[in-house]
N, C-alpha and C positions, 0 to 999 in steps of 0.2 A: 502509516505511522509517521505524520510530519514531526514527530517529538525525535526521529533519532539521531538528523545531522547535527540539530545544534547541542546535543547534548557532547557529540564528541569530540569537537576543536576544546580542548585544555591544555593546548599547548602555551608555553612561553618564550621559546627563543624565536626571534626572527627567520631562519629556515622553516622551524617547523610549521609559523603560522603562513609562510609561502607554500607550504606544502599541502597544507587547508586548503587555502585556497584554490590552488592546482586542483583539489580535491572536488571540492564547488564548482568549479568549472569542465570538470571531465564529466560531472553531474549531471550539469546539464546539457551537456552534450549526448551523453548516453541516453539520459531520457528522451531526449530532441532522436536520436535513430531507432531507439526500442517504440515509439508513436508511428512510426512506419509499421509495424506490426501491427498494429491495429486492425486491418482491411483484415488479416488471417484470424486474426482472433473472431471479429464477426462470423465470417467462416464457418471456423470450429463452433463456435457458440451454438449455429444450426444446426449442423452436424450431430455435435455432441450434447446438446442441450446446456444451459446455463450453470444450473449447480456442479457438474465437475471442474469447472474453470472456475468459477467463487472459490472454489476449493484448493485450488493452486496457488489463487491469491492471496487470500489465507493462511497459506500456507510457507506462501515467502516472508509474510510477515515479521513471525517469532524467528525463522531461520536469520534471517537477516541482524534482527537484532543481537540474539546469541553470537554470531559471529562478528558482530561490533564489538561486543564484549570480551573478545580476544583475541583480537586481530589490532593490530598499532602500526604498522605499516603502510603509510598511505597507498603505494601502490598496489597493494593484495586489495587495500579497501575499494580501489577503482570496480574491480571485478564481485563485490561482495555489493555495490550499488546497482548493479545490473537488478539483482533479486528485487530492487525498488524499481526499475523499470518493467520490470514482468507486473509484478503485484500492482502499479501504478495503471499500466496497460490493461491487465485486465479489470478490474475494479472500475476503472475509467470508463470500459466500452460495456461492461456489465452492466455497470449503474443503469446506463440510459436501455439498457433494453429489459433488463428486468422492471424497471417501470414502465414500458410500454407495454409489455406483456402482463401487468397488474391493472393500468390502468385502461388496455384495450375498451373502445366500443364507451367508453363511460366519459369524454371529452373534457378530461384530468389532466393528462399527462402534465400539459407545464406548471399548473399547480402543486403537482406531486414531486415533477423534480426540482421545483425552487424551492420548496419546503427539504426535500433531501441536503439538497445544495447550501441549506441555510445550516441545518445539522449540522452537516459534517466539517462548515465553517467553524463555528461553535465548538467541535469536537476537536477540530487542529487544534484552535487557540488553546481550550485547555487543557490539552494534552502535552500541549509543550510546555506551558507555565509546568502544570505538575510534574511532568516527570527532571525536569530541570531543578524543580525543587527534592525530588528522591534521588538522582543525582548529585547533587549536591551535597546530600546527609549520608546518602551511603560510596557514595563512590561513583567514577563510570562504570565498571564492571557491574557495580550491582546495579545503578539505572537499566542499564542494557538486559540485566536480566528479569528485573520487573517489568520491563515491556515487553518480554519475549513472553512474561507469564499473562501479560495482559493479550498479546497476540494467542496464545496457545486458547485463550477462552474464548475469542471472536471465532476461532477454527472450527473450536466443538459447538458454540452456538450453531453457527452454520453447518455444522456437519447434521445435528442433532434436529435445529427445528427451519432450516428453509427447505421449501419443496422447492421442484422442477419449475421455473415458471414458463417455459417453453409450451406454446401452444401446440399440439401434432395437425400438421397439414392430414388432411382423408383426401384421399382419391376421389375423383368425381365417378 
């Protein structure tokens, strides 16, 4: 959900918008160590197969933004952006293997993930335009929880209609 940092700097006084910033910056920094995870997440992904990690990511989602929704604190919010490095990390390293494992054997793959890639460009853009404008009309609280309800449908999508795309190795 690229729509949820910019929706929440509304601040006005010069502390607070030093405090954003701070906020911006511990951002990416968290992101920049939770990408270290990645190697485990592949891992797990084999391990455990793909859809229950979708499902985690998914799942950080709406948490995330619900707790954007009342949390004002930038320091608590430090710790409430990890949940974007989880959901980031895994969705990140999902992506490319759930397309190789759709497009196995069929000499797709970077067709399929430039075409994904192109999507979910399209989908930041305007998801930030929009939810910036429902924030705007209704509040940040309510933005924050229009996108948790927006998040809570991508979860049951995916709960509901993605299969396993994990291929099972056989034994020779």
């Amino acid at each position: 959900m690229s729509a949820v940092c910019p929706v929440y700097p509304k601040k006005q006084t010069l502390s607070d918008l030093i405090s954003t910033s701070h906020l911006y910056q511990k951002r990416t920094i968290d992101i920049s160590v939770v990408a270290l995870w990645a190697p485990w997440m592949v891992r797990q992904a084999q391990a455990w197969g793909r859809r229950p990690l979708l499902l985690i990511g998914f799942g950080a989602l709406p948490i995330r933004a619900l707790l954007f929704s009342v949390i004002t604190d930038p320091v608590l919010l430090v710790g409430v952006q990890l949940l974007d490095g989880v959901s980031g990390t895994v969705l990140g390293v999902l992506q490319a293997l759930v397309i190789a494992d759709l497009t196995r054997g069929t000499g797709r793959f970077n067709l399929a993930q430039g075409l994904v890639g192109a999507v979910s460009g399209v989908g930041a853009s305007l998801s930030t335009t929009l939810f910036g404008l429902i924030a705007q009309t209704l509040g940040r609280a309510g933005g924050f929880l229009i996108m948790a309800l927006v998040g809570c449908v991508a979860f049951a999508i995916v709960w509901a209609l993605m299969p396993e795309t994990k291929h099972s190795v056989r034994p020779a």
